[in-house]
C-alpha positions as CSV (number, residue, x, y, z in Angstrom):
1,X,205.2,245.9,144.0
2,X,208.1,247.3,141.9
3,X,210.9,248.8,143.8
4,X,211.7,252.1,142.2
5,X,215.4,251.9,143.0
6,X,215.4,248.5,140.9
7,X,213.5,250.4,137.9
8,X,215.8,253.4,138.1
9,X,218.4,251.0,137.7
10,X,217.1,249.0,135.0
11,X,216.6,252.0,133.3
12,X,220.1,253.3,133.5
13,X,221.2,249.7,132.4
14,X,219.2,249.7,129.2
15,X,220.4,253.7,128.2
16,X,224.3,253.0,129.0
17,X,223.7,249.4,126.6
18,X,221.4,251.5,124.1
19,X,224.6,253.9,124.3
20,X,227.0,251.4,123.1
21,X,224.4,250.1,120.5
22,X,226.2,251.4,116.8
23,X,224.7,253.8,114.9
24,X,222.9,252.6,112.2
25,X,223.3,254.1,108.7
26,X,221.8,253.7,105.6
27,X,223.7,255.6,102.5
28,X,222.1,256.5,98.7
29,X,224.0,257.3,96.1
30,X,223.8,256.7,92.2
31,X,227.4,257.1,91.7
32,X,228.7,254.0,92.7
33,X,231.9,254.7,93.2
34,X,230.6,257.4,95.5
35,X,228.8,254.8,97.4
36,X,231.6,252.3,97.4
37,X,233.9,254.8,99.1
38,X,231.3,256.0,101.6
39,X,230.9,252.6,102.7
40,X,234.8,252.0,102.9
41,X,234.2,255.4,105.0
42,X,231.8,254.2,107.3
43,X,233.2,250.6,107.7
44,X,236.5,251.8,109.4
45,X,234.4,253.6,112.4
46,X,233.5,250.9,115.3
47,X,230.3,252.8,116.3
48,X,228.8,253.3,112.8
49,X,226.6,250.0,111.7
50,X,226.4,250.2,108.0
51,X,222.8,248.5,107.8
52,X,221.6,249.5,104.1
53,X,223.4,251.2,100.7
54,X,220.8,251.9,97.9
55,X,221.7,253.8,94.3
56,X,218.4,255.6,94.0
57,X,215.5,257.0,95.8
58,X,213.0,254.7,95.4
59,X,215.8,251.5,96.8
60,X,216.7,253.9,99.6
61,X,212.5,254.7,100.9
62,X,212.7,251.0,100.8
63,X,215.5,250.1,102.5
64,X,214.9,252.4,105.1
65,X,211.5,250.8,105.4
66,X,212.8,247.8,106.4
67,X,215.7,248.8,108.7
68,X,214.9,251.9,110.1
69,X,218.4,253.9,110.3
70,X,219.5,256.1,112.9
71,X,221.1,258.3,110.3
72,X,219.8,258.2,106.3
73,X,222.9,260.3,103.9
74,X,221.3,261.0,100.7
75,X,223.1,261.9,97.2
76,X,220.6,264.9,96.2
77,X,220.1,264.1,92.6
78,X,219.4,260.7,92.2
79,X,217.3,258.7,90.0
80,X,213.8,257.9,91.3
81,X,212.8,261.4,92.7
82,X,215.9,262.4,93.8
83,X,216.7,263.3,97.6
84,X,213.9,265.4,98.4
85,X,211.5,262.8,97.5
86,X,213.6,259.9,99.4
87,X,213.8,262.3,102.2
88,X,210.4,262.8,102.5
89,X,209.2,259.2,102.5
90,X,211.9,258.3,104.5
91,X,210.6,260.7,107.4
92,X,207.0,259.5,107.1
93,X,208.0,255.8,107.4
94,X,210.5,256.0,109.9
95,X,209.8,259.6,111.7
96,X,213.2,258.6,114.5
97,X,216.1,258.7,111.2
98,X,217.3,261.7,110.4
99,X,218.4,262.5,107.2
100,X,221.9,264.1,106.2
101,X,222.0,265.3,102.5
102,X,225.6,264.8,100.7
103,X,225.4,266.9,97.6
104,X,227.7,268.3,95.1
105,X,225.2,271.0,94.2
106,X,225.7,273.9,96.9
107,X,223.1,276.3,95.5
108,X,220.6,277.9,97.5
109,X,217.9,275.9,95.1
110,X,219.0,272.8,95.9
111,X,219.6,273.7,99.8
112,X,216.0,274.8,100.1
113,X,214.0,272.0,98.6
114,X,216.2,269.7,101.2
115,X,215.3,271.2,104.6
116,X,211.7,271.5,103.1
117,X,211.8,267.7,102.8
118,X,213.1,267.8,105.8
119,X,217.1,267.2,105.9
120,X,218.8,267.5,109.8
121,X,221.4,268.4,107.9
122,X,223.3,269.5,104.1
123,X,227.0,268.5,103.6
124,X,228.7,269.1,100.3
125,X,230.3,266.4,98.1
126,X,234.0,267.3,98.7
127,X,233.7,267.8,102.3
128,X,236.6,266.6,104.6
129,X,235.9,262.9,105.5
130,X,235.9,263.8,108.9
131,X,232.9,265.9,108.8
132,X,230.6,264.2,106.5
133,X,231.2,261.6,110.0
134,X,230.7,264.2,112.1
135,X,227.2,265.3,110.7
136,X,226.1,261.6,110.9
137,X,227.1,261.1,114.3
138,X,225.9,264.2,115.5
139,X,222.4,263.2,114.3
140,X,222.4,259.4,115.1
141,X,223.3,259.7,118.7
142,X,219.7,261.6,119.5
143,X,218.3,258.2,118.1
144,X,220.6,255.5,119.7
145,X,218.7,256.1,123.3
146,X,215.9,254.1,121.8
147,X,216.2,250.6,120.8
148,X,215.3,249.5,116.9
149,X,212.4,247.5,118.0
150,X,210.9,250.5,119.5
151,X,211.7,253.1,116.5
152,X,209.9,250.3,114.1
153,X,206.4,252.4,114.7
């Protein structure tokens, strides 16, 4: 018979490792220079894993596919559906990423149609580099209690 001390402590084991697990991040962008710089970004910050970059929506649903992010930051207008269309898919095949739109269109329009595809989040192109970093940590650490394997459903 199990002890439940033991399991309480296993438990607490796995959520302090699952804690110091990076987040993982997948970015699309069409502008590559955009993308190269969010990488450069993202590369300097120990707990961020970059795990994909894609330049359009169609690369990015599939990419996230296969590595199931913590965090997806999609360019709005893209090639290939744009974000709303990569956000969409990207919530129905992995429902545990949440999805940051980084757009350089503010207008209520453009806003709309992404928390309708379901966006945690809408930063502007422009933004301080410190907060585009903030809204993807703020929504990857709800994910990083969970292990990949088991967000892989």
């Amino acid at each position: 018979m199990n002890d439940p001390a033991d399991e309480h402590r296993r438990a607490r084991s796995e959520s302090r490792d699952a804690d110091r697990r990076p987040l993982r991040l997948l970015i699309a962008d069409d502008e590559p220079l955009i993308r190269e710089a969010l990488a450069d970004l993202f590369g300097g910050e120990d707990s961020i894993e970059l795990v994909a970059v894609a330049a359009d929506a169609g690369e990015a649903i599939e990419l996230a596919g296969r590595t199931r992010p913590d965090v997806a930051l999609l360019d709005v207008k893209m090639p290939g559906g744009g974000g709303p269309r990569a956000a969409r898919e990207i919530r129905s095949l992995s429902p545990l990423t949440h999805v940051v739109a980084l757009s350089a269109h503010e207008d209520r329009a453009s806003v709309v149609e992404m928390r309708r595809a379901g966006v945690a989040a809408y930063v502007v192109k422009g933004a301080p580099a410190a907060e585009i970093v903030e809204a993807v940590r703020r929504w990857g650490s709800s994910n990083r209690s969970a292990p990949p394997a088991a967000r892989t459903t």
